[in-house]
Each structure stands twice: as C-alpha cells, then as structure tokens.
C-alpha positions as CSV (number, residue, x, y, z in Angstrom):
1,X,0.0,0.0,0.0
2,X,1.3,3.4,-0.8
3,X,2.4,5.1,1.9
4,X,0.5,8.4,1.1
5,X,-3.0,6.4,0.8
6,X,-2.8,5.5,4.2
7,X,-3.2,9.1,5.6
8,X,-6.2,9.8,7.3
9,X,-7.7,13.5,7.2
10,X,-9.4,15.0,9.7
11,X,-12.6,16.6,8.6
12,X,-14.3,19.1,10.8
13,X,-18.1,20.5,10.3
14,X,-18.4,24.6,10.9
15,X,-22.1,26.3,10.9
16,X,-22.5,29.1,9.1
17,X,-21.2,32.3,11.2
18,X,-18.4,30.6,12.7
19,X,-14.7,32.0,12.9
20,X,-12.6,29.3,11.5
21,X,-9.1,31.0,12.0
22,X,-8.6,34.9,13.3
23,X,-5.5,37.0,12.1
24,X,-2.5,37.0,14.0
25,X,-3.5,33.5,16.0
26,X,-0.8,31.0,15.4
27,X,-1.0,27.7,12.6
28,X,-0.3,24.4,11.9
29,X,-2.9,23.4,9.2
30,X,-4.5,24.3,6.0
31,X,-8.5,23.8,4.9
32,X,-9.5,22.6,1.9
33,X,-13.2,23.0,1.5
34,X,-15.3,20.0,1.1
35,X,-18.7,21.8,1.0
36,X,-19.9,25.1,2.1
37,X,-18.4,28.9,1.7
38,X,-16.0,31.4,3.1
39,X,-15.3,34.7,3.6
40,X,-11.2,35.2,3.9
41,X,-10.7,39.2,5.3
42,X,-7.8,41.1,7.0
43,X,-8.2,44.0,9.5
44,X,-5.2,46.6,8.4
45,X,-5.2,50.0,9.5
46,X,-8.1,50.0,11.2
47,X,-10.0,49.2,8.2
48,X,-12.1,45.8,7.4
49,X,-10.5,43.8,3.7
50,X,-12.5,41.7,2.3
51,X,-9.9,39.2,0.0
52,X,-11.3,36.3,-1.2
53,X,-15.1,34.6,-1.1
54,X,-13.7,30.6,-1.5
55,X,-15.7,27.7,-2.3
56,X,-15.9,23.8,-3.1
57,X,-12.0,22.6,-3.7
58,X,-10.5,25.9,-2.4
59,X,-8.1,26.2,0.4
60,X,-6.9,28.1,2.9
61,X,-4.5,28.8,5.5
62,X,-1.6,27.2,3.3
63,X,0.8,29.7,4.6
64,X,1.1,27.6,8.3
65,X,2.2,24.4,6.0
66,X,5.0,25.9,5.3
67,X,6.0,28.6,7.7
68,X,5.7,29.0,11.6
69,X,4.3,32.4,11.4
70,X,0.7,33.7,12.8
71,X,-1.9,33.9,10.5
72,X,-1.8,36.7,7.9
73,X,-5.6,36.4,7.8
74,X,-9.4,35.5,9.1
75,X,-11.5,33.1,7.9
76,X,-15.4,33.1,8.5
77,X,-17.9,30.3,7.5
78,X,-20.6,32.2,4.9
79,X,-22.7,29.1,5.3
80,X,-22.4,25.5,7.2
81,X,-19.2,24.3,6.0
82,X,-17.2,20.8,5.7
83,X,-13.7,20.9,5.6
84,X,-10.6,18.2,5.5
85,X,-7.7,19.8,7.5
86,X,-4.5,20.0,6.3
87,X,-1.6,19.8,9.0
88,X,1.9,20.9,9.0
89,X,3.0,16.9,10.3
90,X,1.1,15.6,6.7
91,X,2.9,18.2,4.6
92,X,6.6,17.6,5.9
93,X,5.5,13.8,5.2
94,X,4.4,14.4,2.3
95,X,7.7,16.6,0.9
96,X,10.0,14.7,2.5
97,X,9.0,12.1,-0.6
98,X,9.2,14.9,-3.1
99,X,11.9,15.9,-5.9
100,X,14.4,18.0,-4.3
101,X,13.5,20.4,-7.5
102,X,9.4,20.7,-6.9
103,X,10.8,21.3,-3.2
104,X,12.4,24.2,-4.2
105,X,9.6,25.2,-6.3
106,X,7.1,25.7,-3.8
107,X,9.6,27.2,-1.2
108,X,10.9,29.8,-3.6
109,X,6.9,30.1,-4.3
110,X,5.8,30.6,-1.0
111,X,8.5,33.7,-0.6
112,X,7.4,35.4,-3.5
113,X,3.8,35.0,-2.2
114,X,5.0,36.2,1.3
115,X,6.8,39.0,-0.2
116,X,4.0,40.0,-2.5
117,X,1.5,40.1,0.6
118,X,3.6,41.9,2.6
119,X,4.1,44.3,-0.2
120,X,0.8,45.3,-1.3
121,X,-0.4,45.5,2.7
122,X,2.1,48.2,3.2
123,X,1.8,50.2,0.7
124,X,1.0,53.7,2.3
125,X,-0.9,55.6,-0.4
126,X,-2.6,52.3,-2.2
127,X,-4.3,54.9,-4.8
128,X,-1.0,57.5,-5.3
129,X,1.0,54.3,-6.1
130,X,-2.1,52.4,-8.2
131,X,-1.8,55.5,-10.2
132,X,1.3,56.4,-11.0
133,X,1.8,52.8,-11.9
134,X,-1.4,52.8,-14.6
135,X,0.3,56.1,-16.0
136,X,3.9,54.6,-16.0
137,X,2.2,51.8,-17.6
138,X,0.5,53.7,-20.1
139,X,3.8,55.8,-20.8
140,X,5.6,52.9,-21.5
141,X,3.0,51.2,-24.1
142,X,2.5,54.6,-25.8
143,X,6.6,54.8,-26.0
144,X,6.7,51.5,-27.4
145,X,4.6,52.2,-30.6
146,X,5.4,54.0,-33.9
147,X,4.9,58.0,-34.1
148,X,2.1,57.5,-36.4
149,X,0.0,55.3,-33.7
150,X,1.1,56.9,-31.0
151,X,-1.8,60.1,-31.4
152,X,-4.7,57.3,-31.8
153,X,-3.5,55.4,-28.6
154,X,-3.4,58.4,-26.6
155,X,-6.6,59.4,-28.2
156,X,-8.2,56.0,-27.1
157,X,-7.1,55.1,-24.5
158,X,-6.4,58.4,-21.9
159,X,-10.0,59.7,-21.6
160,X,-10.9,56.0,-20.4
161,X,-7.5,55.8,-18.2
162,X,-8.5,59.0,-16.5
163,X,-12.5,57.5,-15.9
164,X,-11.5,54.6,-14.0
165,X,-9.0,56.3,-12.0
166,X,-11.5,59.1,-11.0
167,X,-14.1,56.0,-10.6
168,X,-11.5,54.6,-8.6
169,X,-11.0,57.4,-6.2
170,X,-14.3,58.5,-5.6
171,X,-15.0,54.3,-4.5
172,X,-12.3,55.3,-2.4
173,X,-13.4,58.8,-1.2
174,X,-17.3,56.9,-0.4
175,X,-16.3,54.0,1.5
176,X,-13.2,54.9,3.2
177,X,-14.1,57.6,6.0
C-alpha cells in the first residue's frame, strides 16, 4: 500500500457564522473546502478587507504548511461548511518524498507570495502608487509604438485611463471615512 493512501484526514463540520481562524492566531494546518463557503478578510489599519469569497475545492490557510508564522488572515464560514484539514505533520511527510526540485519550487513560491502580501499590505498611499503605476504603464506602451500610432492610442485610450481612476477614487473617497 502506498504510503500516502494511508493518511487519514481529519474533517471538521463549521455552521454558518463561525470564525474558522482569526488574524494573528498561530497555525499548523490548511482547509480545503469539502462543502460550504468562506469569507477570507484582514483587519489593516483600522479598516475591514475583504480578499477572497472561497468555495468547493478551495483552500486556505496554506501559509502555516510551510512557515511557523501567525496567520496573515481571518476566515469566516458564509454558510455551514465541511472541511478536510491540512496539518503541517502531513505536509513535511508528504515533501519529504518529493523531488528535491518541486521542493524548491514551492519554497521559492511561497517567498514570493509572502513577499507580494507583505508588499501590497504596506503600501502607504494604495491609490497614489495604483496610479502612477497605470500612468507609467500607459507611458511605456504609448513609447513602445510608432509615431504615427502613438496620437490614436493616446486618443483612445487616456480619456478611459482617466474615468477609471476618477471611478476609482471617488469608491475610495465613499467607503473609506
């Protein structure tokens, strides 16, 4: 018998309502949804963050597979949920029988994802730096094509640039007091 089939997974029943995991409490397991919804969210700055609605197959709370480091996030059921947990103990089996190669895969994966995360939740003017990087953006492209094309892009494309960065801030300017 393979040595992976013979793992049993836990499986654990939430009602709807129920806190699975809070930011900042410490891991040692994932969730992979068997049945039911949830609401992922962070609390920064004060402010509430809705990040991910996840469903059927989805997981969450990969992040303690991998590292010893509290939870980056809170989990809610949005309606009576069945999940399989995931521990840290299954996962170290489980790479220990890996390619050295798809080890460093997912490690070098992980850091990137960290990094990323940690990134965008410290940015300290999230719609100064959104747009000057949609206007860098749009430089460059309109840099990279010939004189002749260059007019009709900027003719195109600006006005709409400009409406979705004033629809943008006034989102912003209604929901964040």
């Amino acid at each position: 018998m393979n040595k992976d089939s013979s793992i049993i997974l836990e499986r654990r029943f939430v009602p709807e309502g129920t806190m699975i995991m809070k930011q900042g409490d410490s891991g040692n397991c994932a969730y992979l949804i068997q049945s039911g919804s949830v609401l992922v969210y962070t609390e920064h700055k004060g402010k509430h963050v809705e990040l991910a609605t996840l469903e059927l197959g989805e997981i969450f709370g990969e992040m303690a597979l991998i590292f010893d480091e509290p939870r980056t996030a809170s989990v809610k059921a949005l309606e009576d949920t069945n999940l399989i947990i995931l521990t840290r103990e299954t996962m170290k089996q489980k790479m220990a029988r890996t390619d050295p190669t798809i080890k460093a895969i997912i490690t070098m994966l992980t850091n990137r994802i960290v990094s990323a995360n940690n990134t965008l939740m410290n940015k300290g003017s999230d719609m100064q730096d959104m747009t000057e990087t949609a206007r860098i953006i749009f430089q460059n492209v309109l840099n990279s094509l010939p004189k002749g094309e260059q007019r009709t892009f900027e003719n195109a494309v600006l006005p709409k640039l400009d409406e979705f960065l004033d629809s943008v801030r006034a989102f912003k300017d209604r929901f964040n007091k």
